[in-house]
C-alpha positions in Angstrom: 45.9 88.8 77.8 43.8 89.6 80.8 45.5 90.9 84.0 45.6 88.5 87.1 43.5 90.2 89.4 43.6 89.6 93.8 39.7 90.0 94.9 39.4 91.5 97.9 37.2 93.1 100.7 37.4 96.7 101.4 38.9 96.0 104.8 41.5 94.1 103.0 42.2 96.3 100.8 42.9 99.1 103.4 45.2 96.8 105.7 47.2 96.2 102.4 47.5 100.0 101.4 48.5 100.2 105.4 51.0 97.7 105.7 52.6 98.4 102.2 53.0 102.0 103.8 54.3 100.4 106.8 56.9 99.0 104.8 58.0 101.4 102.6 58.3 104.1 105.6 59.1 102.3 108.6 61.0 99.3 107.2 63.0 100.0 104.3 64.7 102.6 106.6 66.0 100.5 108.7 67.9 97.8 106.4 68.9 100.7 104.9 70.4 101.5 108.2 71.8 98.1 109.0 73.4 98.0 105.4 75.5 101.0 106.3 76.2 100.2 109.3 77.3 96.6 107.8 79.2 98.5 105.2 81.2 100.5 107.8 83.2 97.3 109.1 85.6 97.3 106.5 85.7 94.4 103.6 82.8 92.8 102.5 83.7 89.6 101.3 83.8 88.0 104.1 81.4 90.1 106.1 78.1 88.0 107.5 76.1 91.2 108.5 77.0 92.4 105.2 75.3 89.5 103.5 72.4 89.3 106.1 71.5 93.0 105.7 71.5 92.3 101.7 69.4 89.1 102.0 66.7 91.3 104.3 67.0 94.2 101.8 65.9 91.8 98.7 63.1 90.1 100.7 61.7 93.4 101.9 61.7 94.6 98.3 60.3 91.4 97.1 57.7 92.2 99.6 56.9 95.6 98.5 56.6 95.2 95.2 54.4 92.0 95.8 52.3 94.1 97.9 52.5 96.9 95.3 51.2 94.5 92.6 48.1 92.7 94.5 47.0 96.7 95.1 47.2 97.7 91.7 45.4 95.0 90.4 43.1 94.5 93.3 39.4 94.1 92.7 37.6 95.3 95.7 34.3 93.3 96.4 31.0 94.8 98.2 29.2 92.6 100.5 26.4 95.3 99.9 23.7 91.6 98.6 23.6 89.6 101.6 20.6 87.9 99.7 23.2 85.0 98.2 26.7 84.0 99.8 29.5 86.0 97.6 32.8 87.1 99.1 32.8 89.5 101.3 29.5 88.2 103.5 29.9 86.0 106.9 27.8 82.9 106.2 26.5 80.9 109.5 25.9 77.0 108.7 24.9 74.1 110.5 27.1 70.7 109.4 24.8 68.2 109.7 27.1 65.5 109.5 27.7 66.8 113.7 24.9 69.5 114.0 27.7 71.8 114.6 26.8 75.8 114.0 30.1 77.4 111.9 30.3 81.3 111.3 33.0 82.2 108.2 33.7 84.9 106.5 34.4 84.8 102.9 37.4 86.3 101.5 40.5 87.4 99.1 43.0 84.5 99.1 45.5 86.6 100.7 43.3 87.9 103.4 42.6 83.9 104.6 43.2 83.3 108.6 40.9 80.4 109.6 41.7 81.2 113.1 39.3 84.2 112.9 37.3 82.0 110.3 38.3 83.8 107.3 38.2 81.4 104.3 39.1 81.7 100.9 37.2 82.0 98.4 38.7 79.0 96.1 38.8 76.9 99.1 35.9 73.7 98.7 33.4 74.8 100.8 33.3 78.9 99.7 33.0 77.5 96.2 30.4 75.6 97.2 28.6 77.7 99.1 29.0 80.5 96.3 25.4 81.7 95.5 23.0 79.9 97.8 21.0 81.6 99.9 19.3 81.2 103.7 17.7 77.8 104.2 19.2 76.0 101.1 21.2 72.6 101.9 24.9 72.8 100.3 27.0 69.4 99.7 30.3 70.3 100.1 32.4 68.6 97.7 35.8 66.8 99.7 37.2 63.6 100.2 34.2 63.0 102.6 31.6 64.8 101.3 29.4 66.3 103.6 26.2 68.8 103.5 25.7 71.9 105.1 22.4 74.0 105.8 22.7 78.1 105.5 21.0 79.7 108.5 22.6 83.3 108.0 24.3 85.4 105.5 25.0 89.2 106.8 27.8 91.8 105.8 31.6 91.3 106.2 33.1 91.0 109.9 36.2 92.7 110.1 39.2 92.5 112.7 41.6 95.1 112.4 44.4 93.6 114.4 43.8 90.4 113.3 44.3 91.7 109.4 47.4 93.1 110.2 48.8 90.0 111.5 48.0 88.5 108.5 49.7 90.6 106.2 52.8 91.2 108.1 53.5 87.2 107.7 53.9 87.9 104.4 
């Protein structure tokens, strides 16, 4: 059976390794902490920090080992060919349903924040842009379709702060 794996740009990839460190040094501490502390006031069975610092304990763990997982199976993608779109690269499009100009960058599901205009890579219009290059017209399959022209495909954009966010939402 082949192993799931979570694509991902480098940039990703780091911010992951970081905030998985983040957790297991900086977090894990303290519910450790507040579990003690809860465990100091006596009986437990009817203790509500008790039970709250338990409930944080098992969704920070869940967390890790999520976290722990998507690195170990990560597969790191190079935006090093900028001659075709592929994850990784920032694509700049006109819509020429509104002759709108669009910059996105393509990335790992988990690394998505369309704020910044990181999309993922199974959503409609990556997979349709997937392999075109400069100058080509793309339909972009969706309830209303709609086409789109590539003017630019260049390396990944990255925003360090904006990554973290990301990843701490977990």
């Amino acid at each position: 059976m082949e192993q799931e794996k979570f694509i991902m740009t480098q940039t990703g990839f780091d911010n992951l390794v970081k905030e998985l460190d983040r957790l297991v040094n900086e977090e894990r501490p303290l519910v450790i902490r507040e579990l003690a502390e809860a465990r100091a006031q006596g009986d437990l069975s009817e203790n509500a920090d008790y039970d709250a610092a338990r409930e944080k304990q098992a969704q920070l763990e869940s967390q890790i080992q999520r976290y722990q997982h998507m690195i170990d199976h990560a597969e790191i993608i190079s935006s090093g060919n900028v001659e075709k779109v592929d994850v990784g690269v920032t694509v700049t499009y006109i819509d020429l349903s509104d002759n709108t100009t669009e910059e996105v960058q393509i990335v790992g599901t988990f690394e998505t924040n369309p704020f910044v205009g990181k999309i993922s890579n199974d959503c409609p219009l990556a997979k349709a842009l997937m392999e075109h290059r400069e100058g080509d017209t793309v339909l972009i399959p969706m309830e209303d379709p709609y086409e789109v022209l590539i003017t630019k495909i260049e390396k990944q954009f990255c925003d360090e702060t904006t990554d973290s966010a990301v990843l701490t939402k977990g």
